[in-house]
N, C-alpha and C positions, 0 to 999 in steps of 0.2 A: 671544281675538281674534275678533271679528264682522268674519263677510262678509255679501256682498249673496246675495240667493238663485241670481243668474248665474255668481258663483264655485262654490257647490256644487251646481247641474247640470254646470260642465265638471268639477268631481272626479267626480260621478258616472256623465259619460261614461269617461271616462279610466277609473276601475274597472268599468266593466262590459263595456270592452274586454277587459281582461284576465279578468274572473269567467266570464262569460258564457262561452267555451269550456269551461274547466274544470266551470262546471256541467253542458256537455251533456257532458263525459268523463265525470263520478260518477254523472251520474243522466242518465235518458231523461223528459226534457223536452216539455210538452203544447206543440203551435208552431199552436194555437188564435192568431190576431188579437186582441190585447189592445183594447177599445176608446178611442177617444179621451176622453180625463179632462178635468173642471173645471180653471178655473185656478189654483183653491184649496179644499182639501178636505179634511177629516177622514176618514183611512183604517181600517177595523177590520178583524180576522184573527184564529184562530185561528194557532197555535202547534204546528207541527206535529214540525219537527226543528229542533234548534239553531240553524241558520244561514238558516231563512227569512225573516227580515227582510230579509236581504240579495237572497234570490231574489225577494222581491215589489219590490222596489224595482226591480230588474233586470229584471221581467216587465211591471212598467207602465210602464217608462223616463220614470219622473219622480222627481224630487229630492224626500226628505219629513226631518221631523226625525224621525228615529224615538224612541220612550219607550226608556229601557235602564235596566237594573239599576244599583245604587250601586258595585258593584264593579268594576264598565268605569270608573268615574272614577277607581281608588286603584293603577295597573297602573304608575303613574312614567310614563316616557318613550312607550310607548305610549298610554296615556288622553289624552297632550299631543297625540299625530298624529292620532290618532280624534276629540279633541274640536274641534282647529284643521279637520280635514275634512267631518265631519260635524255638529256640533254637537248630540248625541244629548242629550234631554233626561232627569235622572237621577228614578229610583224604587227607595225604598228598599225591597227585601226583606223582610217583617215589619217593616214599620212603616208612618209614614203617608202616604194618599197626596193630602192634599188641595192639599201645594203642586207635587203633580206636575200634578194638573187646573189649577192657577191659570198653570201653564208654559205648558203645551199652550193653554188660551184666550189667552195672548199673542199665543204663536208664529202661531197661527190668522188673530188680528186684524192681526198689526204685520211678519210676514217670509215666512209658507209653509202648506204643507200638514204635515198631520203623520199618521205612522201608528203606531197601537198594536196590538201582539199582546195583544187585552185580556185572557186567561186570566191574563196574567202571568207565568206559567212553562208553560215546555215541557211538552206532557204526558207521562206515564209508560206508557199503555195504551193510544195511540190516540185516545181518544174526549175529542171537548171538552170543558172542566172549565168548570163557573158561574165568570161574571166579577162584579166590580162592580157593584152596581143603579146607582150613579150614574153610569154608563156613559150611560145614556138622558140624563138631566139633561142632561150634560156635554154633547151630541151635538148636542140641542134649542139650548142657550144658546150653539153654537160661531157658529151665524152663516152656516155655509158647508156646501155638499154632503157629506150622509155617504157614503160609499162601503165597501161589503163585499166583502171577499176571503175566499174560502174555499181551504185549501191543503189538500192530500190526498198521499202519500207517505211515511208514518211508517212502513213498513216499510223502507225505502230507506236510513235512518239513523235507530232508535230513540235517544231520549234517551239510555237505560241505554248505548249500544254502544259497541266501542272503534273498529268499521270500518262503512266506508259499504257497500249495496249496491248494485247496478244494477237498477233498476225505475222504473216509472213513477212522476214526479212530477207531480202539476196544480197551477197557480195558476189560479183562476178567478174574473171578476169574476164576482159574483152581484147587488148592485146599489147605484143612485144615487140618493140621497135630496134632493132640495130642501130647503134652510131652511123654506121658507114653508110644506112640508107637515109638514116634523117641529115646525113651532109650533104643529099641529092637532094635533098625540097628546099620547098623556102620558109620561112618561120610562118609565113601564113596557111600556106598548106599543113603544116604541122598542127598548126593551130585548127584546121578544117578536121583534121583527124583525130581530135583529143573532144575537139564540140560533139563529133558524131558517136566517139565512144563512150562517153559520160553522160550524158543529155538523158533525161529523165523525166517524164510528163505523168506523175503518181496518180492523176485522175484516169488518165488515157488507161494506164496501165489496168486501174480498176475498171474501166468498163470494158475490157477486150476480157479480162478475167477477176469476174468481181470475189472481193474476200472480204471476208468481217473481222475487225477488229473491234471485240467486244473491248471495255473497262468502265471505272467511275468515272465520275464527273468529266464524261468527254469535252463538253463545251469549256471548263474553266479554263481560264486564259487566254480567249479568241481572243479578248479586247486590246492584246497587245499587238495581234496583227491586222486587224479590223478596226480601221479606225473613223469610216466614215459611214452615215444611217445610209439608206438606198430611199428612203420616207423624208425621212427632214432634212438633209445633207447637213446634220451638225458632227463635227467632228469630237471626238472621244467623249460618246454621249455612253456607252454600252456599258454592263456588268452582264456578267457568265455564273450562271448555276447550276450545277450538275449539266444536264443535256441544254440548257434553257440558255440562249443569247439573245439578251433587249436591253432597248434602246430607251431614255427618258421619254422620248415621243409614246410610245407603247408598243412600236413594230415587235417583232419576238420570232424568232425561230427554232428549230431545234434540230441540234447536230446526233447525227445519228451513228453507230457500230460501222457501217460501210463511206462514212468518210461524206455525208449529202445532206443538204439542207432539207426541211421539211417545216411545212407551215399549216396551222391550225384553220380550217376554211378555204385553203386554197394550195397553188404552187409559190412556192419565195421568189424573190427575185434570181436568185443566184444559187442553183443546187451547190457548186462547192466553193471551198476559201478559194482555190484558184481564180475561178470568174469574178468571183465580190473582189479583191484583190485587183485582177486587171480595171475592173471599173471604178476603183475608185482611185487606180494611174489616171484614166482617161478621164476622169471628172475634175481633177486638178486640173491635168493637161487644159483643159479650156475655159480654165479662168485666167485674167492677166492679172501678173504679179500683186498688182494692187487690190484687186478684190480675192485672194489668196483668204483663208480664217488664218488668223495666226495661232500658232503652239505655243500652251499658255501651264505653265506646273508651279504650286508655290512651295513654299520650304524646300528648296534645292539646294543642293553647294557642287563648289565649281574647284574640280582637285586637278593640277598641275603635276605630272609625272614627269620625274628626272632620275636616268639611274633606277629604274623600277621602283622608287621610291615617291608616293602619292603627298601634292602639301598641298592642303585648303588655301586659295586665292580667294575667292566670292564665296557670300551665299545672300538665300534671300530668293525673292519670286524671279521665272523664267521667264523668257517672252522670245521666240521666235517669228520673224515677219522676212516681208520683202527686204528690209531694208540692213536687217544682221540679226544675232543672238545677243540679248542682253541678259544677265544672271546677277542680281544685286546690283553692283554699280561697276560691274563690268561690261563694257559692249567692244563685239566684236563688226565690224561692216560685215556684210555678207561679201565682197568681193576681196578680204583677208582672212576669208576659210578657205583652206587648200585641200581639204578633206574632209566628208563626214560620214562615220559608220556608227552604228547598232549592233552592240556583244547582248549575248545570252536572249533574255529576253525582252529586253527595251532600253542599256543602258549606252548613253550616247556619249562618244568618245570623240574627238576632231581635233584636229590640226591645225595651228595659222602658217602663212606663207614665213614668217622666221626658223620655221620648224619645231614649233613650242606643241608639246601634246596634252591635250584636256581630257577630262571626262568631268561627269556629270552623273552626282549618286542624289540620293534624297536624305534631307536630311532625320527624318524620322521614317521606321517603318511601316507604318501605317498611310502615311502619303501614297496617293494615285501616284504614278509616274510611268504612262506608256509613251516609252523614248523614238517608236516609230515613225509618229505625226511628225515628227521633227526629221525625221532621215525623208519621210516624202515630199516635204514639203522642200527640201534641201537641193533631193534633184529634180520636185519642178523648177524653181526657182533659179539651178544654174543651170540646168537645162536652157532656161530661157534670155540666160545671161549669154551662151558660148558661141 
């Protein structure tokens, strides 16, 4: 069902009645004067915790379509109340995104403003990840003011976590671009000015002005972004307890209120997820394809989405290697995946070159299933392919 853009600013006041407390209970909140915005505008952002879509939206108090994942649309009765409310425009996870841009230039021209979190997925470590080069393009041919948001608080609610903490969060506009001046750059310049107002390094941040983010069980859930030992180099060997992340080997550290590793007898390898994170890009990085560990998960099923509508094709044990993903008696080559990404907390979704879109849930709750190992191992591997 289409509303007019006046129906969803009053849903949007109406939720930000209600959010808006709630966000200054979870988090400590920057109460900086947002400035007054265009009346139509293209919004960019980095991707800080889970639910800042929601906080930038409530920090500029204007109605925007936001971009969302394909799996906000396949949720049943929910995706019906979210999409009649909101009207969130979809992008598929590993796969393509050229008719998400053809969305967004409607939406632009013919109903509102619209805002994308362009990284695409939350980060893992803090620091802004490369978006889109056609990001610039897109921004140049939208017509209307680009506008950057830089958000800062990824200690506050890491991707990986099961709990939020209380710390400072910022939404910040950084700035406003005219049409007529983004028709004098070139899309890569555009793109040079969206890297530098969005970019966000939440360690750097913390050591230039360190904060505590007290809560419970800070460590639980590292093991979905941490997936390799710095001791044994076996991959998804860890469980997280309370502050406590160890390894089957017995390595063990403990993550602390200021976002830093600390070790019992000594200093750890890696004070933050940042650093443990880059090295263990760079530890794949130099192995060849064939001495890779493979990603290995059992009781999995393999659901094909058509129509926001999810149907079981496979199940049965996983296995990711050099040579494709196989799931029960499904295999894919690795050189007939066109795409692979990680929603929420580790659930892997991908794409083949027909344009078929998968994902990958477990079939019992209680099943391990960190879907990470499987997106890193995905871009060493075509990494080493391209």
């Amino acid at each position: 069902m289409k509303h007019s853009i006046r129906f969803y600013e009053r849903v949007r006041k109406v939720v930000s009645f209600f959010l808006h407390p709630w966000f200054r209970h979870m988090f400590i909140l920057d109460k900086t004067p947002f400035p007054e915005l265009p009346e139509r505008f293209l919004l960019v952002s980095n991707h800080v915790v889970n639910i800042d879509p929601l906080m930038v939206i409530d920090r500029t108090r204007r109605f925007m379509f936001f971009v969302a994942t394909e799996h906000l649309f396949s949720l049943g009765l929910v995706s019906k109340i979210i999409c009649a409310l909101g009207s969130p425009i979809p992008r598929a996870q590993g796969g393509n995104a050229a008719a998400t841009v053809m969305e967004i230039l409607r939406k632009l021209k013919n109903e509102g403003s619209v805002g994308i979190a362009v990284e695409g997925n939350c980060t893992w470590d803090g620091v802004t990840a490369p978006f889109l080069p056609a990001t610039g393009k897109m921004a140049r041919a939208a017509g209307v003011p680009l506008v950057t948001v830089k958000v800062q608080g990824y200690l506050s609610s890491p991707r990986w976590s099961y709990t939020n903490r209380k710390g400072p969060v910022h939404i910040s506009l950084m700035g406003i671009y005219q049409p007529e001046d983004l028709r004098k750059m070139k899309p890569e310049e555009i793109n040079g000015l969206i890297a530098r107002d969005i970019f966000e390094d939440a360690y750097a941040t913390q050591a230039a002005d360190p904060q505590r983010y007290p809560g419970k069980r800070l460590a639980e859930g590292m093991e979905h972004a941490l997936v390799l030992c710095p001791r044994c180099r076996k991959m998804d060997t860890f469980t997280s307890k309370d502050d406590r992340f160890t390894c089957t080997c017995g390595f063990s550290v403990r993550y602390d209120e200021w976002g830093y590793f600390n070790e019992e007898g000594g200093e750890p390898p890696f004070r933050t997820v940042r650093d443990w994170d880059a090295w263990q890009k760079e530890y794949l990085a130099g192995l060849a394809p064939e001495a890779l560990p493979a990603g290995e998960d059992s009781a999995m099923q393999l659901l094909r989405i058509e129509e926001h509508q999810r149907m079981q094709v496979a199940a049965g044990a996983l296995r990711f290697d050099a040579s494709g993903l196989r799931l029960g008696e499904k295999f894919f080559p690795l050189e007939e995946i066109a795409g692979l990404a990680v929603r929420y907390k580790g659930i892997v979704s991908f794409s083949d070159k027909e344009g078929n879109f998968y994902e990958i849930l477990k079939e019992k709750k209680k099943v391990r299933y960190h879907g990470r190992k499987y997106l890193l191992l995905y871009q060493r591997l075509k990494g080493a392919n391209q």
